[in-house]
C-alpha positions as CSV (number, residue, x, y, z in Angstrom):
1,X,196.8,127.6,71.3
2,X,195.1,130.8,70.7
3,X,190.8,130.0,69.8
4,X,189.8,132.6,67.9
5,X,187.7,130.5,65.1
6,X,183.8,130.5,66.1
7,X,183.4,127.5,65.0
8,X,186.7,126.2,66.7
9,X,185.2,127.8,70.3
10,X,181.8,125.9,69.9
11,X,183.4,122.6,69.3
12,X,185.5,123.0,72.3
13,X,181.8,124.4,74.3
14,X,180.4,121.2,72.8
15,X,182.9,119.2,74.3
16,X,182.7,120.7,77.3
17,X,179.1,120.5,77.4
18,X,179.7,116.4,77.0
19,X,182.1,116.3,79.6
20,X,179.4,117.8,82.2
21,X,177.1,115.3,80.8
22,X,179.6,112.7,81.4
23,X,180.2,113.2,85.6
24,X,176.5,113.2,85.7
25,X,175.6,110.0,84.7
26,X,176.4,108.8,88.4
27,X,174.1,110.8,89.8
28,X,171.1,110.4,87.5
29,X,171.6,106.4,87.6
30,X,171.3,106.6,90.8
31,X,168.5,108.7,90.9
32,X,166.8,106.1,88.1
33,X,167.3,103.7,90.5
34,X,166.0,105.2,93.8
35,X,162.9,105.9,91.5
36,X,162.2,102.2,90.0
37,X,162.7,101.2,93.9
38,X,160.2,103.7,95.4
39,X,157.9,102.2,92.4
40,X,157.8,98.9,94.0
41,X,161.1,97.5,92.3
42,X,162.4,95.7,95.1
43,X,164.8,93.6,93.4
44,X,168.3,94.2,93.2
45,X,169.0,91.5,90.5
46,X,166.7,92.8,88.2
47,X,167.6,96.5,88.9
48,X,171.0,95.8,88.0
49,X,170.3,94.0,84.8
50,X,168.2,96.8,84.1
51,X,170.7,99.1,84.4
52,X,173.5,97.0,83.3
53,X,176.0,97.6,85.9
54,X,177.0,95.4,89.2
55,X,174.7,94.7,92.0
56,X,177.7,96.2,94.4
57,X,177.1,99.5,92.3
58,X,172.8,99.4,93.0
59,X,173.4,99.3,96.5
60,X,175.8,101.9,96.8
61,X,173.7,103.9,94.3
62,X,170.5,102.8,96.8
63,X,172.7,104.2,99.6
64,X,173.3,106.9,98.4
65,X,170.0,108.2,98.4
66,X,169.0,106.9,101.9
67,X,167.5,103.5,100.8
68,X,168.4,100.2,102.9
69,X,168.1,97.6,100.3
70,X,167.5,95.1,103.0
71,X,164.5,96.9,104.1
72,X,162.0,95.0,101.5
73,X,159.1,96.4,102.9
74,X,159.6,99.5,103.1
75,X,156.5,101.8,101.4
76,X,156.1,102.3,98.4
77,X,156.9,106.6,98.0
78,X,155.0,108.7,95.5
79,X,156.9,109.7,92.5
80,X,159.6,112.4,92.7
81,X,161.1,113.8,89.9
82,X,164.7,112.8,88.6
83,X,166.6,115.6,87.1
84,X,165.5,116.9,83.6
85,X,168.3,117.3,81.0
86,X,166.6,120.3,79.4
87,X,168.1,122.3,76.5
88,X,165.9,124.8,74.9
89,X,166.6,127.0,72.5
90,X,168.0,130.7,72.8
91,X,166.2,133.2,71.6
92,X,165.2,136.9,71.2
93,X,162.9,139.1,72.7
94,X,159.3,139.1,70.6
95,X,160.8,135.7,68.5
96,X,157.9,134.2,66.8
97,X,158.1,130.5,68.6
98,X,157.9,129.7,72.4
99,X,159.7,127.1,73.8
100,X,157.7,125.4,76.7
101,X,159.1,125.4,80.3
102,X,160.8,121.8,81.8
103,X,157.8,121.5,83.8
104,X,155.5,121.9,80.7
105,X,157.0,119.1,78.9
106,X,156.9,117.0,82.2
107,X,153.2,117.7,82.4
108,X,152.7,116.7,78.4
109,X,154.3,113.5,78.9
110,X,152.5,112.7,82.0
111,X,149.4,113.3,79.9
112,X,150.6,111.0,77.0
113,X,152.6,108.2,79.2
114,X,150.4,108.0,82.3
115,X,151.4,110.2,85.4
116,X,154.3,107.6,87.0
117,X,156.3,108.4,83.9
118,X,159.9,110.3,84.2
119,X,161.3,112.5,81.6
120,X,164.7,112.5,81.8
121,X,166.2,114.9,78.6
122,X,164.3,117.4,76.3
123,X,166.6,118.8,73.4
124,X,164.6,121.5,71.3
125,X,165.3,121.3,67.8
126,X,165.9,123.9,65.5
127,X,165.2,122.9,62.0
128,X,161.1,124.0,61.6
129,X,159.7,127.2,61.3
130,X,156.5,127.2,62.7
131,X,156.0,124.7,65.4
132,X,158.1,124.0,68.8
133,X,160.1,120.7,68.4
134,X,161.4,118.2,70.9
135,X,163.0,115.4,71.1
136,X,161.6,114.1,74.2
137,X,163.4,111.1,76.7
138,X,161.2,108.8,78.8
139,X,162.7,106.4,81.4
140,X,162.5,103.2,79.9
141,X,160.9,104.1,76.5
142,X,162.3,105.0,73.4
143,X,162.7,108.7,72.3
144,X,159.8,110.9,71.2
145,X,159.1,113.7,68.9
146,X,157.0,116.5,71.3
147,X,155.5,119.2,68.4
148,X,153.8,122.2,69.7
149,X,152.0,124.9,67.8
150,X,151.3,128.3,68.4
151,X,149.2,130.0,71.0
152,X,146.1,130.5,68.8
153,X,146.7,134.0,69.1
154,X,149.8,134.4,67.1
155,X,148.4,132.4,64.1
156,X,148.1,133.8,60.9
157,X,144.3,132.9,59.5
158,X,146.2,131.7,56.9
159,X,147.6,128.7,59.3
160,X,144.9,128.4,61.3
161,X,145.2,125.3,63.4
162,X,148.0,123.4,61.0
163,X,148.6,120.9,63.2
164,X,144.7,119.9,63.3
165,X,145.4,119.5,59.7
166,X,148.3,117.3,59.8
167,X,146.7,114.6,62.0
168,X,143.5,114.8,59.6
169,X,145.6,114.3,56.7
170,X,147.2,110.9,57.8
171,X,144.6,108.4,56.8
172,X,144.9,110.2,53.0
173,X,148.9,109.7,53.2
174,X,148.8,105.9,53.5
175,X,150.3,105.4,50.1
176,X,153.7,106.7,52.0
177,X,152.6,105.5,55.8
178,X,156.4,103.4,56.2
179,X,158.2,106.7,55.9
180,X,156.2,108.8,57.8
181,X,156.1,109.0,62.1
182,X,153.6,107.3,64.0
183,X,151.5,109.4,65.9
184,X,151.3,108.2,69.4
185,X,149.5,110.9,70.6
186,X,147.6,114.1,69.8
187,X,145.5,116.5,72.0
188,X,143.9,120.1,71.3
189,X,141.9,120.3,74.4
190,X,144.5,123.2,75.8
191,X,144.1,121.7,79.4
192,X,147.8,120.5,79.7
193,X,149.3,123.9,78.2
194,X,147.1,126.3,76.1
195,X,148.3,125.0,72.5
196,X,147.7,122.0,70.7
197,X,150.4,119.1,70.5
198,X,151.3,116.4,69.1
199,X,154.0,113.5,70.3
200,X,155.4,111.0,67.3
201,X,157.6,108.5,67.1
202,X,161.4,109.4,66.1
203,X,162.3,108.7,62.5
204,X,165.4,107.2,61.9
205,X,168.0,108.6,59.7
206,X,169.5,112.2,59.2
207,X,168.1,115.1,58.1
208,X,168.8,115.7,54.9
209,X,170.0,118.8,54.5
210,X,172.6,118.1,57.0
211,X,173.3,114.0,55.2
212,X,172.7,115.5,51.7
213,X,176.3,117.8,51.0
214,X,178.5,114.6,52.7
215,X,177.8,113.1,48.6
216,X,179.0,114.0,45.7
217,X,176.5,115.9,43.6
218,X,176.7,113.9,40.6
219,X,174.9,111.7,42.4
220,X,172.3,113.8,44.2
221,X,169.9,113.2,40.8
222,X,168.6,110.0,42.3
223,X,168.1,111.7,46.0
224,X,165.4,113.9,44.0
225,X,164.2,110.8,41.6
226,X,163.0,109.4,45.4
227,X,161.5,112.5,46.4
228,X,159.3,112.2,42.5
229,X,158.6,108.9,43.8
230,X,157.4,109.8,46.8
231,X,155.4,113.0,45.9
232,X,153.7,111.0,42.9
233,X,152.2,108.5,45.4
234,X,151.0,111.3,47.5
235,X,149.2,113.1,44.0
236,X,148.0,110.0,42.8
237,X,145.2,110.0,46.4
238,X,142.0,111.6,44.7
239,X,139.8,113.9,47.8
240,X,136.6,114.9,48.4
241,X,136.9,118.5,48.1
242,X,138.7,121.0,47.4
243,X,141.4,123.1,49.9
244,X,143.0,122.6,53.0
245,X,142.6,118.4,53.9
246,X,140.8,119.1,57.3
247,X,138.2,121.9,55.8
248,X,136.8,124.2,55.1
249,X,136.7,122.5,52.0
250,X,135.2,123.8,48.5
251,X,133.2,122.9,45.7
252,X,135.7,124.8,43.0
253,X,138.9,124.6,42.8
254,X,138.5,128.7,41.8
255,X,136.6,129.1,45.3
256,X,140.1,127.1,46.8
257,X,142.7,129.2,45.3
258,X,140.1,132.9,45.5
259,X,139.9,131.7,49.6
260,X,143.6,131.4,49.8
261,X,144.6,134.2,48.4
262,X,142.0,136.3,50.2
263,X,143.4,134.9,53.6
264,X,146.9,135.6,52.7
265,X,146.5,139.3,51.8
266,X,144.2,139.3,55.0
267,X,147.4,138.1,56.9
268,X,149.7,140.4,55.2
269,X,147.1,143.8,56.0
270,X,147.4,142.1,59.7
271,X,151.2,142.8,60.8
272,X,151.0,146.5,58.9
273,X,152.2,145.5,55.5
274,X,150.9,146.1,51.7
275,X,148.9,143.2,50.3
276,X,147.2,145.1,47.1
277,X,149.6,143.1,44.7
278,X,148.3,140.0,45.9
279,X,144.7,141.5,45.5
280,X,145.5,142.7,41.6
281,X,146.4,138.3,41.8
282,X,143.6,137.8,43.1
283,X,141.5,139.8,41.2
284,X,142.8,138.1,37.8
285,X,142.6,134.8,39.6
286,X,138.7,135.8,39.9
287,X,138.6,137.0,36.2
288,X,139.7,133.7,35.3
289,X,137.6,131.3,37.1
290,X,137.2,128.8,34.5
291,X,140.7,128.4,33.6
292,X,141.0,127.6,37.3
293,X,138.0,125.6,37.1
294,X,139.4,122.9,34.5
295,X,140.7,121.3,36.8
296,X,137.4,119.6,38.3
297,X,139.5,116.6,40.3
298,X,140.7,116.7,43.4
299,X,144.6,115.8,44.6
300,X,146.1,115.3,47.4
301,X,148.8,118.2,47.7
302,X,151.8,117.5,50.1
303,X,151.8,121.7,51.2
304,X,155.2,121.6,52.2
305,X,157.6,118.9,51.4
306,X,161.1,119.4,50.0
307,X,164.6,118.4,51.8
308,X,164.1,120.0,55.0
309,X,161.5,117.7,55.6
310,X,162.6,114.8,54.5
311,X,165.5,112.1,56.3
312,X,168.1,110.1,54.6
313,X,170.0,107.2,55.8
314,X,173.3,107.6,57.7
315,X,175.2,104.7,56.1
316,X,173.5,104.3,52.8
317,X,176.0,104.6,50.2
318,X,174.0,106.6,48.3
319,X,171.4,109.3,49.2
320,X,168.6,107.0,50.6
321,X,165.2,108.7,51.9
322,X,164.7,106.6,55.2
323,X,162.3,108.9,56.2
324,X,159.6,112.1,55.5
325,X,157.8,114.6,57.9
326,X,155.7,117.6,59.1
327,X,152.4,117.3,56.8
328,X,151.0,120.1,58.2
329,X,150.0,122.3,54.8
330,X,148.1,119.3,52.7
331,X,145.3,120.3,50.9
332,X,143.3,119.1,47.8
333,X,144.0,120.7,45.0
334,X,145.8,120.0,41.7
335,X,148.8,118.8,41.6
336,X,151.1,121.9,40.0
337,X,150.0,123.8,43.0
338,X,152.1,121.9,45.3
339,X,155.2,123.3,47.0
340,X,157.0,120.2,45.8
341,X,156.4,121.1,42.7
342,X,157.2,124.5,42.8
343,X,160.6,123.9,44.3
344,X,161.7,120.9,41.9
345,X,160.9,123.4,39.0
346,X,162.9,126.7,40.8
347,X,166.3,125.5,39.4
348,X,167.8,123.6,36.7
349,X,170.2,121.8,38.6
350,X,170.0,118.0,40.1
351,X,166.6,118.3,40.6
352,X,165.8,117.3,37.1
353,X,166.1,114.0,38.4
354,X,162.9,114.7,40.2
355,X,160.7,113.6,36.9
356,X,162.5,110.7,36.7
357,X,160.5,109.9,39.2
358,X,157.5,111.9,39.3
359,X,156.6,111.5,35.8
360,X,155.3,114.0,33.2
361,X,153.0,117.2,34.2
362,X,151.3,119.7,32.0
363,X,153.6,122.8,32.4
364,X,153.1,124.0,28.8
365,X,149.5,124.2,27.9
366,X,147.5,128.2,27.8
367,X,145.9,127.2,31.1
368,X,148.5,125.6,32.7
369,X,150.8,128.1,32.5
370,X,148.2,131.0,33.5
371,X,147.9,128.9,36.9
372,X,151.5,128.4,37.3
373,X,151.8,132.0,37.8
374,X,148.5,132.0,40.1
375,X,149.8,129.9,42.4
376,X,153.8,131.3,42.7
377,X,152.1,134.3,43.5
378,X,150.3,132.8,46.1
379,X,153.6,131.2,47.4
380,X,155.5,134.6,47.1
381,X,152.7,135.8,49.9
382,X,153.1,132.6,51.6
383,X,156.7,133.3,52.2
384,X,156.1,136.7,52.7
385,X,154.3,136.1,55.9
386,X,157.3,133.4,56.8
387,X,159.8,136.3,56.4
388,X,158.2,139.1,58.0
389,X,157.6,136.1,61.2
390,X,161.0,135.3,60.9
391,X,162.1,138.9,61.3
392,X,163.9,139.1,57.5
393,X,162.7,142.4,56.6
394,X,165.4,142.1,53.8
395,X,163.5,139.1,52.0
396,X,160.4,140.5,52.8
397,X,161.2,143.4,50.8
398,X,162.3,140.9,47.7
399,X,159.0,139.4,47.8
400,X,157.5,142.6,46.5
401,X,159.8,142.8,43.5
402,X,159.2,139.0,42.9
403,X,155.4,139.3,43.4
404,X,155.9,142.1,40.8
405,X,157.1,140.0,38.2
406,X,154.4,137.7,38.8
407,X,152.2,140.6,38.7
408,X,153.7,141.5,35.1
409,X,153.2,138.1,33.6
410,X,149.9,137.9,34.7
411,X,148.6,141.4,33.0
């Protein structure tokens, strides 16, 4: 049979991969088990329970790797490393995110899980944008999500420190704690590797993008009457200031939104492109300060969240958020502002469901309306910055002409 199909020749590569994994097993169960014996393990019974296999089959794995099984006094041997299934992701020459080494992760976990602890697979995933993503395999631990940010150098002063961000936002996000990861760990000292990092638990569930298509879309209304749900409990969390969750934070929301947009154009002058039509924004954002300024409350702004961020089941009949992620943009603000929002108003398709859940929101009022267009301008930069870091010069070229209609409406 002739494979010509791409997608016929990575299925077969997939397969093949699985097969390699396969005639390993052997040998890393027997490495697993030279390891838990050089840790002081000395019992066969319990090393075979452990490992669910024969006690015939620990001492021919022992054997293998020159261990006498009789010899119960044997000393106890420092740690050695068992082999690290590591698959990172390919990619180009100057890409924007930099996957850590097999030894880097090592050293992370050792950090997190104490310094006896053995990583045994690292699988980069693919899905985010901005930070490096792992899921991360511990001997005798459930799996892990290992999130790295950026060397500070390479962040825009736009996303300074996002991840800081994140982990300040979580007490503010208990309305939604039962979907969200647990942090287990977090660390910005840069002594391990020079970035920041976090490690979470695994959520379970599929992403959605990937669960979402396998239902019929006449019933993808209620998937985005959750996600109304969910993003009301989040606006409904009154904060203490204005902007981004973990500072600087404002007295205004006009000093909020002026600050933004003055760091985005800042970030678009910074990699050689032309930021004076988010100026002109900004410059009738400034003119209109007290239309900005009627909104006096604080609200908790999820930044980011929309279906690549969120989980669903993988048996639910129907499309069932199990699970949401990567709160790394909140900020205090209000509510129309939000990304969410933004997106659930983009089309008028099966998100309509989305107020089902959500509730009503002022789109139509004079003031309203004038900050609509405020802040889809400042998203239009946002993603400006995304695309030109992403290496779409296509898209980034679209943002002008969209950032010119926004530019219209406002003038």
């Amino acid at each position: 049979m002739d494979i010509d199909d791409a997608a016929s020749r990575q299925a077969l590569a997939a397969l093949g991969g699985w097969v390699a994994r396969r005639n390993r097993l052997p040998q890393d169960r027997a490495d697993l088990l030279a390891a838990a014996w050089w840790a002081g393990i000395r019992n066969v019974a319990a090393l075979a329970r452990a490992a669910d296999v024969r006690r015939d089959t620990v001492y021919a794995d022992l054997r293998s790797r020159g261990i006498d099984a009789a010899d119960r006094q044997a000393r106890i041997a420092p740690v050695q490393d068992i082999p690290l299934d590591y698959q990172p992701i390919a990619r180009g020459e100057g890409a924007f995110q930099e996957s850590l080494t097999g030894e880097e992760i090592r050293a992370v976990m050792r950090r997190v899980f104490g310094a006896g602890c053995q990583v045994t697979s690292a699988v980069e995933l693919g899905a985010g944008m901005y930070n490096s993503t792992y899921r991360v395999q511990v001997a005798g631990a459930e799996p892990v999500i290992l999130r790295v940010a950026p060397e500070p150098g390479r962040q825009f002063r736009s996303e300074r420190e996002l991840m800081r961000n994140e982990l300040a936002s979580v007490p503010w996000l208990t309305p939604i704690a039962a979907l969200m990861p647990r942090v287990i760990a977090a660390d910005w000292s840069h002594t391990v590797i020079g970035r920041d990092y976090m490690v979470q638990s695994l959520l379970a569930g599929v992403p959605a993008p990937e669960r979402l298509s396998e239902y019929p879309r006449r019933i993808w209304g209620g998937y985005f009457a959750q996600l109304g749900e969910i993003t009301a409990a989040v606006h409904a969390v009154r904060g203490p200031h204005f902007g981004p969750v973990a500072g600087p934070g404002h007295a205004t929301w006009s000093q909020a939104v002026l600050a933004s947009l003055e760091d985005i154009a800042a970030d678009v002058d910074s990699v050689g492109l032309d930021a004076a039509d988010l100026r002109k924004v900004a410059a009738v954002a400034a003119e209109h300060r007290a239309v900005l300024d009627e909104v006096t409350e604080p609200r908790l702004l999820t930044g980011d969240l929309w279906t690549v961020n969120v989980m669903l089941s993988d048996t639910a009949p129907a499309p069932m958020i199990s699970g949401v992620l990567d709160f790394d943009r909140t900020w205090f603000g209000e509510v129309s502002a939000d990304w969410t929002v933004r997106m659930a108003t983009a089309k008028d398709d099966e998100r309509r469901g989305f107020w089902d859940g959500y509730g009503r929101l002022d789109r139509t009022s004079p003031g309203a309306v004038l900050r609509s267009r405020i802040y889809e301008a400042r998203h239009v930069g946002a993603l400006r910055l995304e695309r030109f870091r992403l290496g779409h010069h296509d898209a980034v070229t679209r943002s002008y002409q969209e950032m010119a209609a926004v530019v219209s409406a406002l003038t």
